[in-house]
N, C-alpha and C positions, 0 to 999 in steps of 0.2 A: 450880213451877220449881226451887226447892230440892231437893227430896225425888230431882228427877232429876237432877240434877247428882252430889247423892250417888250417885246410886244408877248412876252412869256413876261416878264414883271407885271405889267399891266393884267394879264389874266390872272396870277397868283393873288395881287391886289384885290381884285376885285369879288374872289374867291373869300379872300377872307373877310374881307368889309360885309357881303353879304351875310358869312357866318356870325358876324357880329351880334352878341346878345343871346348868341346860342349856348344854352347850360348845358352841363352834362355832369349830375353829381355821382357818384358810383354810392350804391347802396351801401346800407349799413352791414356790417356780417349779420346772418343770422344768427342767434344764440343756440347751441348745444345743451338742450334739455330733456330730463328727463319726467316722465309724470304724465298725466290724463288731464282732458280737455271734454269739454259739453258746450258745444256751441248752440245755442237757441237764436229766435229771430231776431234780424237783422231788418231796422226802417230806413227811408229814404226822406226826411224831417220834409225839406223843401216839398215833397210829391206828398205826404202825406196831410201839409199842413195848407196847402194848395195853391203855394207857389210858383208851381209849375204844373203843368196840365196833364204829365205822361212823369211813369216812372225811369223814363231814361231822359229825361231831360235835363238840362243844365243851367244852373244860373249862369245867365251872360249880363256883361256890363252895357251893351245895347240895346238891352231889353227883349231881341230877338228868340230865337228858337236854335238851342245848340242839342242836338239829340245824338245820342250814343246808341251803336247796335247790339245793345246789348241794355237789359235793368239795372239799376246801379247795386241796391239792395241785396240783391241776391248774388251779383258778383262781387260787392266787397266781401258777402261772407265765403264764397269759393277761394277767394285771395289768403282769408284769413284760413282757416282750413288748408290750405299748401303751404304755406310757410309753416303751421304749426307742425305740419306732415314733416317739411323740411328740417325741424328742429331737432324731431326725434320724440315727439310727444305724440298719443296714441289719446284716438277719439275714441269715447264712449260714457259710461254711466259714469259721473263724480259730485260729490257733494255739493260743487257751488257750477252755474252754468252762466256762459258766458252770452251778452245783451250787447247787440250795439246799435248804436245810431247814427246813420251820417246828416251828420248835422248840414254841411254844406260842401258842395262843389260847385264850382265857379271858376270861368272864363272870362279871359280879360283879353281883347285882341285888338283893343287899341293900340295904334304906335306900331311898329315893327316887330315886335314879337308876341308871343301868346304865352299869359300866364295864368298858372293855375292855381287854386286855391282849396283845400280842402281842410276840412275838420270833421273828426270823428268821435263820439265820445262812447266808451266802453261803460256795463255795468257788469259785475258778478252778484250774482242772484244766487242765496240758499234756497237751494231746492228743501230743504226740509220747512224751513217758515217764509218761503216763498218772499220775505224779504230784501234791498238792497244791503251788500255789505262794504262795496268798494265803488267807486264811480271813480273813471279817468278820462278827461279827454287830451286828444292829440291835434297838434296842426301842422301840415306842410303844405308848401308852395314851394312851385317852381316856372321858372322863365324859361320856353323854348324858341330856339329856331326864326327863323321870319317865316312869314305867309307860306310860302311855296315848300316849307324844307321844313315840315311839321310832322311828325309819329305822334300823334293825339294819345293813341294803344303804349306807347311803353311808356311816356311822360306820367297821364294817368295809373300805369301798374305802379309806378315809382312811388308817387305818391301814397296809396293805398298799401303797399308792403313797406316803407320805410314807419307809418303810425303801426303797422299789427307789432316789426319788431320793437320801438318805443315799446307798446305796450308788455310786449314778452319779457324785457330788460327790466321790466319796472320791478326793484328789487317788493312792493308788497305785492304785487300780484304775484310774483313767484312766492313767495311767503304763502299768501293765503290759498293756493291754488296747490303749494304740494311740490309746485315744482323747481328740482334741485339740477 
């Protein structure tokens, strides 16, 4: 009866020592808003600027190739576009349209865990003088998992919906944007 007791310690142990370095932050609320939304195009700066060779590619720290099934570009704007859905804000025609850029994503999978890094930075564009009137950018990272015990899909979503809500919270872009 000893020997299994240990030996159910030893497995709980070893349970958690692996989890070890595993993050897990619970989102931000999304914000309750009311008002309209124009989202325009959305770039991918690293793929664009030729950093990387494919649009779902990833800056990695070993220089390698970390590609995603999916475009980055056109899924951070579907990201953004459902949270806004989520908020309670309605897409369609509005006076200023919203720009963004991801500036960088990146993977770091040295060491026992994998971390990620992301920046985005937002513009709102007058659609009447087609000029900038606000420019924000956002960063988040985050630590997952070891090797074996990795969701790349919800780390990644984490990251991507915790900058659109920053951005939603940003008391001037709800200012200049209408929405209350």
């Amino acid at each position: 009866m000893k020997i299994l007791q240990i030996k159910k310690w030893m497995l709980t142990a070893a349970l958690g020592l692996m989890c070890l370095g595993c993050s897990f932050t619970p989102l931000p609320e999304i914000p309750k808003l009311v008002g309209m939304y124009q989202l325009e195009t959305f770039s991918y700066v690293p793929f664009d600027s030729g950093q990387v060779k494919k649009a779902n590619d990833v800056l990695h720290r070993s220089g390698g190739n970390a590609y995603l099934d999916y475009d980055i570009a056109p899924y951070v704007q579907k990201i953004n576009r459902s949270v806004f859905q989520k908020a309670g804000l309605a897409q369609g025609v509005a006076p200023y349209a919203i720009v963004a850029s991801v500036d960088m994503l990146y993977v770091d999978d040295v060491g026992y865990t994998y971390e990620f890094m992301y920046t985005v930075t937002y513009r709102i564009i007058s659609i009447t003088s087609n000029k900038e009137v606000l420019k924000r950018t956002y960063t988040q990272q985050v630590a997952v998992g070891v090797y074996f015990n990795v969701n790349f899909g919800v780390s990644l979503d984490q990251l991507y919906t915790t900058c659109v809500i920053q951005f939603m919270k940003d008391v001037d872009v709800q200012h200049l944007l209408g929405w209350r």
